[in-house]
Structure formats: C-alpha cells, structure tokens
Backbone as JSON, one array per atom type, in Angstrom:
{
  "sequence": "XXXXXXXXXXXXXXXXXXXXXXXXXXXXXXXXXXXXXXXXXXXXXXXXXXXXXXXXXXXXXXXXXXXXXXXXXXXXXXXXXXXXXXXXXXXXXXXXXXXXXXXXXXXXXXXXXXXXXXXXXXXXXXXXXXXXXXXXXXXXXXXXXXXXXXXXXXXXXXXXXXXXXXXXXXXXXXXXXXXXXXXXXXXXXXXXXXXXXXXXXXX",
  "N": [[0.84, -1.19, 0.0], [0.7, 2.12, -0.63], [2.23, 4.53, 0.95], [0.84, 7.4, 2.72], [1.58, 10.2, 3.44], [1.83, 13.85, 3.3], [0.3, 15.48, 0.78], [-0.04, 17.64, -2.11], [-2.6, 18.69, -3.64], [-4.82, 19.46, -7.19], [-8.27, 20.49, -6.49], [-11.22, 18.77, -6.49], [-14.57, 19.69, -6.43], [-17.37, 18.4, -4.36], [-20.21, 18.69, -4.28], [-22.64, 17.25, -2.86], [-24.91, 15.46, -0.25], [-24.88, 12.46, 1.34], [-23.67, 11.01, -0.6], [-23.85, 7.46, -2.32], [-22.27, 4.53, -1.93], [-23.21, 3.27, -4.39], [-23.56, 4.84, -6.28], [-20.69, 5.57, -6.5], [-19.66, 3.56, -7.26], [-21.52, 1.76, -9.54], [-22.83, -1.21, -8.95], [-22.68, -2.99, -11.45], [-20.17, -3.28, -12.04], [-18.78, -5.05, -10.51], [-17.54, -7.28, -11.09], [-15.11, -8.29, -10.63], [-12.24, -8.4, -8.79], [-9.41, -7.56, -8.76], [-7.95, -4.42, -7.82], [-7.26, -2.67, -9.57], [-7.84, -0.73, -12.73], [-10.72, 0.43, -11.99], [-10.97, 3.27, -12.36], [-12.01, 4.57, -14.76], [-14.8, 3.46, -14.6], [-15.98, 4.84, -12.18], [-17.83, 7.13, -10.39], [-19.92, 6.57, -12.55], [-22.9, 6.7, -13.74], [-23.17, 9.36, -13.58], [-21.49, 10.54, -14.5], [-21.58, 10.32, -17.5], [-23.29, 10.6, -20.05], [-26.55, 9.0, -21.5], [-25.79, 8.16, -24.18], [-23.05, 7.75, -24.04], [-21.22, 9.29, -24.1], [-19.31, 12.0, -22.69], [-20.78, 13.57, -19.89], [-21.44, 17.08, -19.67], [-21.86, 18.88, -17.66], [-21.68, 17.2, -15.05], [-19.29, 17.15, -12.3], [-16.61, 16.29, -11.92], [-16.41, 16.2, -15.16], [-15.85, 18.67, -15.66], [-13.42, 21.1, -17.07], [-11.79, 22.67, -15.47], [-11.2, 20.53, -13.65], [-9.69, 18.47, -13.94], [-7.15, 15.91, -13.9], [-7.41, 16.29, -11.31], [-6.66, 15.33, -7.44], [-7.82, 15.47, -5.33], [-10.63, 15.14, -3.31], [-13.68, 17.26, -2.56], [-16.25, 16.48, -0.49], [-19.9, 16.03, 0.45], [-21.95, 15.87, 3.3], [-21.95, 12.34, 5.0], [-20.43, 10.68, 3.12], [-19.97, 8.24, 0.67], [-21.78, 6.38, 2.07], [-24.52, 3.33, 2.09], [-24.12, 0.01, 0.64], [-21.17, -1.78, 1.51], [-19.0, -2.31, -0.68], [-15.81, -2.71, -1.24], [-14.95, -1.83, -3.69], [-15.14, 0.64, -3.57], [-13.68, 2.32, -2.95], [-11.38, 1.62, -4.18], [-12.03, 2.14, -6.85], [-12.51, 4.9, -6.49], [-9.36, 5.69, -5.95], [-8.04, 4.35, -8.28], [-8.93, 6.47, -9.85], [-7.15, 8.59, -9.25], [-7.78, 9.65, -7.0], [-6.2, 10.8, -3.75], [-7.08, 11.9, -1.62], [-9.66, 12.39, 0.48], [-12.14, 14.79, 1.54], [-14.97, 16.05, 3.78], [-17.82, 16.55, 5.79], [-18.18, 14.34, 6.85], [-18.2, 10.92, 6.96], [-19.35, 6.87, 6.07], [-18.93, 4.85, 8.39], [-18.03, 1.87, 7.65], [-17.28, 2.39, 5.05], [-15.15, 4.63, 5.29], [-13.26, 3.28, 6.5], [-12.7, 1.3, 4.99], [-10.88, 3.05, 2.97], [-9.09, 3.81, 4.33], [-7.66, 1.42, 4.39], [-7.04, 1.25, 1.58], [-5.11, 3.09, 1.36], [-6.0, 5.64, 0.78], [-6.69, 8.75, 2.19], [-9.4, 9.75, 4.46], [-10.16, 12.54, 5.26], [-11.94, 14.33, 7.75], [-13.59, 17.41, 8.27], [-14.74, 20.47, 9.72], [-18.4, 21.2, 9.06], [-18.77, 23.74, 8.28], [-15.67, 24.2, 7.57], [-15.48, 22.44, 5.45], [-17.07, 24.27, 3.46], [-16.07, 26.24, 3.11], [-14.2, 25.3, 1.69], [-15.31, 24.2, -0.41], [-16.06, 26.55, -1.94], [-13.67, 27.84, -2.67], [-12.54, 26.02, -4.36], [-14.94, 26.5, -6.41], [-14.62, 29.35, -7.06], [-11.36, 29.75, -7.42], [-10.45, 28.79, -9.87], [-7.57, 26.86, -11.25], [-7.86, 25.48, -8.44], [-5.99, 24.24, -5.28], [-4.92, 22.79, -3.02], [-3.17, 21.47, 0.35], [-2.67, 18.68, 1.99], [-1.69, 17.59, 4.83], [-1.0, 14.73, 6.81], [1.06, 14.12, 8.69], [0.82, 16.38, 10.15], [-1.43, 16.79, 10.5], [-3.27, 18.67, 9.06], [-5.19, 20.41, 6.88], [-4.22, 22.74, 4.18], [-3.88, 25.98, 1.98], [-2.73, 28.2, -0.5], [-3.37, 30.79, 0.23], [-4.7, 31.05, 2.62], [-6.24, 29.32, 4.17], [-6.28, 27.49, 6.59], [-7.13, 24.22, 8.85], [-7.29, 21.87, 10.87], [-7.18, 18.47, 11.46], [-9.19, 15.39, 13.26], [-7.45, 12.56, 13.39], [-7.72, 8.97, 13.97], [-5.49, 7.24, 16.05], [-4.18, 4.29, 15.6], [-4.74, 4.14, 12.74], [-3.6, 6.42, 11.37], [-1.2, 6.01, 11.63], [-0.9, 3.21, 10.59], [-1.77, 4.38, 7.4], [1.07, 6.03, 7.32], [2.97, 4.57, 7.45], [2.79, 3.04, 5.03], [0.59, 0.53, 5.42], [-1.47, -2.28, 5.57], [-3.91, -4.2, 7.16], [-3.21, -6.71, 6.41], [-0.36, -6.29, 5.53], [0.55, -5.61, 8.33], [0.51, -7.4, 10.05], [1.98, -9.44, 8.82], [4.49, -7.79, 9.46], [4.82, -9.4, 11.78], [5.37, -11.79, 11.11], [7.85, -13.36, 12.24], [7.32, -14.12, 14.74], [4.7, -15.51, 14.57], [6.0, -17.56, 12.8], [7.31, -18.81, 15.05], [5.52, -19.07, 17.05], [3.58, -21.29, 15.75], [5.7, -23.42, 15.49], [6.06, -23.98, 18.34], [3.44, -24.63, 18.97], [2.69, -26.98, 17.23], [4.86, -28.72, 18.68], [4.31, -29.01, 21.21], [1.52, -30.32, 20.41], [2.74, -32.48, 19.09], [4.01, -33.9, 21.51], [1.53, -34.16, 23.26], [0.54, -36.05, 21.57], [1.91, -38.04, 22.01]],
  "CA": [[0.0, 0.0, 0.0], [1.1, 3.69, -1.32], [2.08, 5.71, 2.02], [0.29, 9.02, 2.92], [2.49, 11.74, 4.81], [1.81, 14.72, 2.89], [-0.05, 15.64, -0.43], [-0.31, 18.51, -2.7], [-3.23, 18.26, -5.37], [-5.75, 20.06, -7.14], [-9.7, 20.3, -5.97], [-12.75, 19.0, -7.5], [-15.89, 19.92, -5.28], [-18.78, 17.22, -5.45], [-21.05, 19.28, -2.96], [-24.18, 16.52, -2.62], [-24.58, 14.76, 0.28], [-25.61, 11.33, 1.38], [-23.22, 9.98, -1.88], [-23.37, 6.16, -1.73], [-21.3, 3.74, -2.91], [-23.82, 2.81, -5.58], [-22.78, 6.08, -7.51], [-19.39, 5.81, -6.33], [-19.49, 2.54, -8.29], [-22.51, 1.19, -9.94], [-22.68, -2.64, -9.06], [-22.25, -3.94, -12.66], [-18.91, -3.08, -12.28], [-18.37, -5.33, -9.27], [-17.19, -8.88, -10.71], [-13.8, -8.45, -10.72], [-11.81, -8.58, -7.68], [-8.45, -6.75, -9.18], [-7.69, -2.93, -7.65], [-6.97, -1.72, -10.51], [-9.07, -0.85, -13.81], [-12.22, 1.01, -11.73], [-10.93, 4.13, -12.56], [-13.02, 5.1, -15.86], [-16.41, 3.61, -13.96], [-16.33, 5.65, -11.18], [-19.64, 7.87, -10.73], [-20.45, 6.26, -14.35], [-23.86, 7.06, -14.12], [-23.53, 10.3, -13.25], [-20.34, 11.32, -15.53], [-21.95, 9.66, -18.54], [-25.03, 10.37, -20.74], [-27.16, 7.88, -22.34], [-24.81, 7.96, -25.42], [-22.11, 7.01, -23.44], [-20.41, 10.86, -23.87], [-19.08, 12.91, -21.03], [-21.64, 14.44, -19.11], [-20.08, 18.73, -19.01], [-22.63, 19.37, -16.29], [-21.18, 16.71, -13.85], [-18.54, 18.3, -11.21], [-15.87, 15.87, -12.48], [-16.31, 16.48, -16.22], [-15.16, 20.19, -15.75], [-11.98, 21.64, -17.19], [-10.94, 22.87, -14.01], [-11.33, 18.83, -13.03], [-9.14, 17.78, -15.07], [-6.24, 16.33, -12.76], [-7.63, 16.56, -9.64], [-6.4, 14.34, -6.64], [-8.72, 15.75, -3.69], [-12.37, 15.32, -3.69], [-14.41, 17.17, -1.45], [-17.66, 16.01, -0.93], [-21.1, 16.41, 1.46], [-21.7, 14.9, 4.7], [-21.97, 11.04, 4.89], [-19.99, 10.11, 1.97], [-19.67, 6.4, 1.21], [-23.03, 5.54, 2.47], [-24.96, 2.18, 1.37], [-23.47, -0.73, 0.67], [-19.56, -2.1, 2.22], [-18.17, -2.3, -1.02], [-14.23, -2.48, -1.13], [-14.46, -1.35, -4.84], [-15.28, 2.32, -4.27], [-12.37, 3.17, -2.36], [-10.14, 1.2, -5.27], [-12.19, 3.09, -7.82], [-11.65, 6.56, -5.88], [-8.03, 5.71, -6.21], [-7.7, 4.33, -9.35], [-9.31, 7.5, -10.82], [-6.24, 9.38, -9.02], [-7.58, 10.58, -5.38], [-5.13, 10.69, -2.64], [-7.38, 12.23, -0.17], [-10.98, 13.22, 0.4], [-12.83, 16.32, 2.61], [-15.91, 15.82, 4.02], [-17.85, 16.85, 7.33], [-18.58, 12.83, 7.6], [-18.22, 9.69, 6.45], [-19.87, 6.04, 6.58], [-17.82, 4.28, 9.12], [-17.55, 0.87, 7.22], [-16.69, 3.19, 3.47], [-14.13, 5.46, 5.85], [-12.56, 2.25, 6.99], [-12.29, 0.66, 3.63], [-10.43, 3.97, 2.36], [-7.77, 3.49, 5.39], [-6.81, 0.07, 4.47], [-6.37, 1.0, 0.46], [-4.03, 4.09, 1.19], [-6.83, 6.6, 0.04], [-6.99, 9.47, 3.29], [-10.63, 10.55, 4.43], [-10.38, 13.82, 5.58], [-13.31, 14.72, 8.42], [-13.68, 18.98, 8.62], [-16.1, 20.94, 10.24], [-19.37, 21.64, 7.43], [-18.2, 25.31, 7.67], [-14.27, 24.49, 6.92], [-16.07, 21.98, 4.03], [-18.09, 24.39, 2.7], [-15.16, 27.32, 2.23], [-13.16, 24.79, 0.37], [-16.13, 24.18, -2.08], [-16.22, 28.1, -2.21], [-13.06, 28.31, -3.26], [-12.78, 25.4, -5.99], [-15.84, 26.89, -7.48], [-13.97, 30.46, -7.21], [-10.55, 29.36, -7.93], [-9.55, 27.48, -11.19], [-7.82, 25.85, -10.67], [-7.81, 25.42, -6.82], [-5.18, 23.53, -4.83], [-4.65, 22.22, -1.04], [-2.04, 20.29, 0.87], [-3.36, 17.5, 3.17], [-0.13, 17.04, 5.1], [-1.13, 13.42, 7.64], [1.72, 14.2, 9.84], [0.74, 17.6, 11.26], [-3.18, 16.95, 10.3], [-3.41, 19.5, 9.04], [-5.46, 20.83, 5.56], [-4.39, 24.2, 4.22], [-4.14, 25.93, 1.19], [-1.76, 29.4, -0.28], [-4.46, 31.88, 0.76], [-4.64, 31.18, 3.93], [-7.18, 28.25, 4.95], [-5.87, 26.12, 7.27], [-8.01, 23.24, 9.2], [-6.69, 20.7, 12.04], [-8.45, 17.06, 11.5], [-8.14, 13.95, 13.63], [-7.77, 10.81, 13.12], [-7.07, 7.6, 15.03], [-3.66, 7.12, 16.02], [-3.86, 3.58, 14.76], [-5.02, 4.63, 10.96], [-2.28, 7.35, 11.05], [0.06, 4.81, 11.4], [-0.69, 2.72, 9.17], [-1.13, 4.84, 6.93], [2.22, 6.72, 7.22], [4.07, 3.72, 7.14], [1.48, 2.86, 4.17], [0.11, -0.58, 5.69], [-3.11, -2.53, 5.87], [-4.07, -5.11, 8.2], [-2.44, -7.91, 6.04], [0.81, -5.9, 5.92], [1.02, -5.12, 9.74], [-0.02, -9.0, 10.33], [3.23, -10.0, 8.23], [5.27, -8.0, 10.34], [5.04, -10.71, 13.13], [5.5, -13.6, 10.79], [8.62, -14.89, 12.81], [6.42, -14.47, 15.84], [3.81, -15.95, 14.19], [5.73, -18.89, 12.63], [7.54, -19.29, 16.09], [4.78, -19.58, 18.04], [3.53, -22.43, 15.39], [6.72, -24.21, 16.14], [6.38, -24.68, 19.39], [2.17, -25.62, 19.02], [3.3, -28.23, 16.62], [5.89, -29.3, 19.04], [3.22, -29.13, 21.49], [0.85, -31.16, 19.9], [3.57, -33.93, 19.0], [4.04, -34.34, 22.61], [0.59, -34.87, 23.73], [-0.11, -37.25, 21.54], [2.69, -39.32, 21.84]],
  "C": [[0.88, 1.25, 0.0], [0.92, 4.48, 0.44], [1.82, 7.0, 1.74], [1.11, 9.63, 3.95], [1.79, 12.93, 4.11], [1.09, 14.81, 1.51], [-0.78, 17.12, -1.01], [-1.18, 18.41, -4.11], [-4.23, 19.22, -5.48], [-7.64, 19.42, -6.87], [-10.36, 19.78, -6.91], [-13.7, 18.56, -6.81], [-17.01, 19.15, -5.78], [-19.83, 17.59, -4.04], [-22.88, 18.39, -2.34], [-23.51, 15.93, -1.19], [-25.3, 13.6, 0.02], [-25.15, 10.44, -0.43], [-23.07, 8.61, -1.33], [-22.44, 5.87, -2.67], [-21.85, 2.97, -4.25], [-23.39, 3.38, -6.78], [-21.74, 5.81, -7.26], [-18.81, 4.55, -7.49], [-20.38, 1.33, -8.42], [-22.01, -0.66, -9.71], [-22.82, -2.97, -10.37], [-20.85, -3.97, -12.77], [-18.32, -3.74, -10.93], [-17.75, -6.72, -10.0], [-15.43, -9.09, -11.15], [-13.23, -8.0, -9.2], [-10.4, -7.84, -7.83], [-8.02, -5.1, -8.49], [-7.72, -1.91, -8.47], [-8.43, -1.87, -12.0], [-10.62, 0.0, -13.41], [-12.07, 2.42, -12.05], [-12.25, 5.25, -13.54], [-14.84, 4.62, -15.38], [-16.61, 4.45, -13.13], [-17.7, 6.82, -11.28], [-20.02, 7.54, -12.08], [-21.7, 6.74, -14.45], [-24.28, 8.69, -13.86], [-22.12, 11.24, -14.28], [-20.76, 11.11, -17.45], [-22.97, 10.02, -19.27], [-25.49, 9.12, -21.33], [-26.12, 7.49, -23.49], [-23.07, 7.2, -25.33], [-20.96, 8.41, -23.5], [-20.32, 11.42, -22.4], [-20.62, 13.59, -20.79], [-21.17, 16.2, -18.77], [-20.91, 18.94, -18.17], [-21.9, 18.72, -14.98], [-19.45, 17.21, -13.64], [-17.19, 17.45, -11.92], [-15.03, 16.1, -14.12], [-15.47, 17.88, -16.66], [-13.75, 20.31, -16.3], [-10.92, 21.5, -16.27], [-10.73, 21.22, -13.06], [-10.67, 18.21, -13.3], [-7.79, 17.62, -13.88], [-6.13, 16.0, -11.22], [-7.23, 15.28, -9.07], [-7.3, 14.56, -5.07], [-9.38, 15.8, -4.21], [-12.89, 16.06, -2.28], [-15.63, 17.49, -1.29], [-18.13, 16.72, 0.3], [-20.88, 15.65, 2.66], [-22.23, 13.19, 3.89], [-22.05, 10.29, 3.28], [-19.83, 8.86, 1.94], [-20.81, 6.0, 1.99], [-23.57, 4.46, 1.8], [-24.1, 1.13, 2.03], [-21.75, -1.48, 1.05], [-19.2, -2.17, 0.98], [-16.87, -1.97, -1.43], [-13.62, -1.38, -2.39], [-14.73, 0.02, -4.99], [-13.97, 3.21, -3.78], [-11.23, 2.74, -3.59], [-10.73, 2.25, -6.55], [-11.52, 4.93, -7.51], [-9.88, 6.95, -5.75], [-7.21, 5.63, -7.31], [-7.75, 5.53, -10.04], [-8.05, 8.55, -10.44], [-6.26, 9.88, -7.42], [-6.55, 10.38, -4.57], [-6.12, 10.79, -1.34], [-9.22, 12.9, -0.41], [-11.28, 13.43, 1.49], [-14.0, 15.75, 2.74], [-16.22, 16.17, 5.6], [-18.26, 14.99, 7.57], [-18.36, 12.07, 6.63], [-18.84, 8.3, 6.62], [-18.8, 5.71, 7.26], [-16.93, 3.11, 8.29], [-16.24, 1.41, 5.55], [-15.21, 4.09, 4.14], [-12.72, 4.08, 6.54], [-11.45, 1.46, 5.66], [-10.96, 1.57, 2.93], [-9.25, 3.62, 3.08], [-7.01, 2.37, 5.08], [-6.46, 0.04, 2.59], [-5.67, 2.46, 0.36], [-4.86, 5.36, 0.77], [-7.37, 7.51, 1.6], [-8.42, 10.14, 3.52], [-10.33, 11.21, 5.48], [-11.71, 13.85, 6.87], [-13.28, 16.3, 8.65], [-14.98, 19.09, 9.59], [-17.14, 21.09, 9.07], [-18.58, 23.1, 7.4], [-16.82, 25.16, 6.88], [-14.63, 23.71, 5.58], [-16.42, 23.24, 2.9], [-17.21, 25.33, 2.31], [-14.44, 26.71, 1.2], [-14.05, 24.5, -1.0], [-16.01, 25.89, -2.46], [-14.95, 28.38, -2.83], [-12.63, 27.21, -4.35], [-13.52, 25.86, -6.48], [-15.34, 28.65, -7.73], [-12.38, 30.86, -7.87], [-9.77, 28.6, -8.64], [-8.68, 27.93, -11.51], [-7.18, 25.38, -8.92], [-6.78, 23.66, -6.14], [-4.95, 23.45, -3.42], [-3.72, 21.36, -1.07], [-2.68, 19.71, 2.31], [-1.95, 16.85, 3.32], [-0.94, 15.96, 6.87], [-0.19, 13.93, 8.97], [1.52, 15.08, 10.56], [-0.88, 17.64, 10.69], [-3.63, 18.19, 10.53], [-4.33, 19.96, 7.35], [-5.4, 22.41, 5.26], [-3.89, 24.43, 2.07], [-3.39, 27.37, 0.85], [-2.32, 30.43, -0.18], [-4.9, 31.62, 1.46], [-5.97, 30.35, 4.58], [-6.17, 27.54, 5.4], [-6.9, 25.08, 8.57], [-7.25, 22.4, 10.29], [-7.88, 20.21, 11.59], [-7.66, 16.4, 12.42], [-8.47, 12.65, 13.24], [-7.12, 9.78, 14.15], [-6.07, 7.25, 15.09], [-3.64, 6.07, 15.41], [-3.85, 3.72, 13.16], [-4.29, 5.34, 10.62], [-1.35, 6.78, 11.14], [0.37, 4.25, 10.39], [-0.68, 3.21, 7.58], [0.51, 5.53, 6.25], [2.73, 5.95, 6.94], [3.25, 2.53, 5.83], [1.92, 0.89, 4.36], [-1.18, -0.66, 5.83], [-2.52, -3.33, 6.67], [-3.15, -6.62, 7.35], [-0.81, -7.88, 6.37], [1.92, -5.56, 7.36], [0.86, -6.6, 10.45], [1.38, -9.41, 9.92], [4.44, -9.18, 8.92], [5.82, -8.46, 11.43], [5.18, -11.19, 12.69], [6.49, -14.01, 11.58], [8.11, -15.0, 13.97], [5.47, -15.43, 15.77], [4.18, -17.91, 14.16], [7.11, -19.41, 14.09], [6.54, -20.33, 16.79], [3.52, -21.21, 17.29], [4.28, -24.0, 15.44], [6.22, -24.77, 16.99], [4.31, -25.52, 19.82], [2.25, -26.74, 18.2], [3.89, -29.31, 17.66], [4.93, -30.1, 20.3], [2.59, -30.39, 21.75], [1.35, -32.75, 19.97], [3.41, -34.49, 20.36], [3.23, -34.96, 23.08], [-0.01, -36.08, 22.96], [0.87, -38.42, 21.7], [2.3, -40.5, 23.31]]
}
C-alpha cells in the first residue's frame, strides 16, 4: 500500500450529500476482484449520458477537473453498501485524499486500508473549500497526515483527527495484512512450538 504523509493536489468539489457507494461505483462493475481498472467507472452514471459521452454538467467532467487528486464532498460520503471497490475506484481514478464533514464508518474504513486518506472537517471548513474550488480554477490544497493538518496558499488552514492507529498505518502505508506480516517470525515461532506441542501430547 502507497504511504500518505503529505499531499499537494488540485480540488474538484462534489457538494451533494448522502453519496453512496452505488454512484461511487454502480454494481455492474463489481465482478472483478483486481484494484486496478475502476478508474473510468467511477460515478459512471452520473459522468456519462445515455450515449455514453461525457456528461459537461457533472462536477468531475469540468476543465478545471481535469487532474484533480482531492475530492471534497457532502456529509456522509460512502453511504450504502460495504463495497471495497469504491475506495479502489476513488483511487484508481487518481484521489489521494478526500474532505468531508462525515463519512460512513464501514466506506471510511475501507479507504484506510487502500491508502486513500478521508479527511473529516467541520461543514463550515467543508463548505469554504467548495467556495473556493468553485472560485478558484484551478484550486489547490495540501493535506499534510503528519501535522493533520489541511491548508491551502491563501490562507485556509483546518486541524483534523484521526485515530492514532489509521495514522500509522497509513504513514508507514500498511493494511491489516501488511502489519499481520510483520510478526511472521512471531507468528511462525509460536507455530513451532504448538506443533511441538501437539507432537508431545499425543505421543
């Protein structure tokens, strides 16, 4: 997994709330199990027309969109369904990091364990940063992890927190598989000696 310390990218404001993971990535696009490749579905039904052409109305489609690595959305982003594939899509497509005054717990979880940072603000510090992507094209922030901090070169700056464990792993960009495999000789120790164990009692 891709460690987060620091990141400098430009905005693209998706001001709805209550986005699920249905839009985030339409279940037809679920039977692959891969990370990679969800990029170009991502909000499909909402970047797309019937014809299968860009959509220039949707927030993505924009010029000024073009690029972007921060999203910052409404309250309780990632609502619905647990699937794994919206946080791989939200990555594939390029994010690093997404804003929001909330998140689902299970969708904010998912994001932590594929290197992709969810942000939590206040709605007010949310709602200036949509004010100034929709004011400044093309608008840019630094979401620096180590001093949780979100700021920006006209003078927003934000404190978030997050869970000391998830800032960890993060930083030292791990999931739960990866932080599991740093015990393996603990691991295949302590198999050793239940083996050894075992032998004994039944002999």
């Amino acid at each position: 997994m891709q460690r987060f310390e620091h990141h400098s990218g430009r905005v693209v404001a998706l001001p709805r709330a209550n986005v699920d993971t249905d839009q985030i990535i339409p279940k037809q696009f679920l039977k692959r199990i891969e990370r990679t490749g969800f990029g170009p579905c991502l909000f499909f039904d909402w970047r797309y027309l019937a014809d299968g052409s860009p959509d220039p109305g949707f927030e993505l489609n924009r010029p000024a969109a073009s690029g972007a690595s921060v999203l910052v959305a409404g309250p309780n982003f990632g609502c619905g369904s647990s699937r794994e594939h919206a946080p791989w899509a939200l990555a594939d497509y390029g994010f690093r990091a997404l804003i929001a005054p909330s998140f689902a717990d299970i969708f904010y979880g998912n994001c932590c364990q594929n290197g992709l940072l969810p942000v939590v603000l206040q709605a007010g510090e949310v709602e200036a940063l949509q004010r100034r992507a929709a004011t400044a094209e093309p608008y840019e922030v630094t979401v620096d992890l180590v001093g949780q901090r979100v700021s920006d070169a006209a003078g927003f700056d934000a404190r978030f927190e997050i869970d000391p464990y998830r800032r960890e792993m993060l930083l030292r960009g791990l999931d739960e598989i990866g932080r599991t495999l740093e015990q393996e000789a603990r691991i295949a120790a302590f198999e050793r000696r239940r083996a050894a164990l075992d032998r004994r009692l039944a002999s």
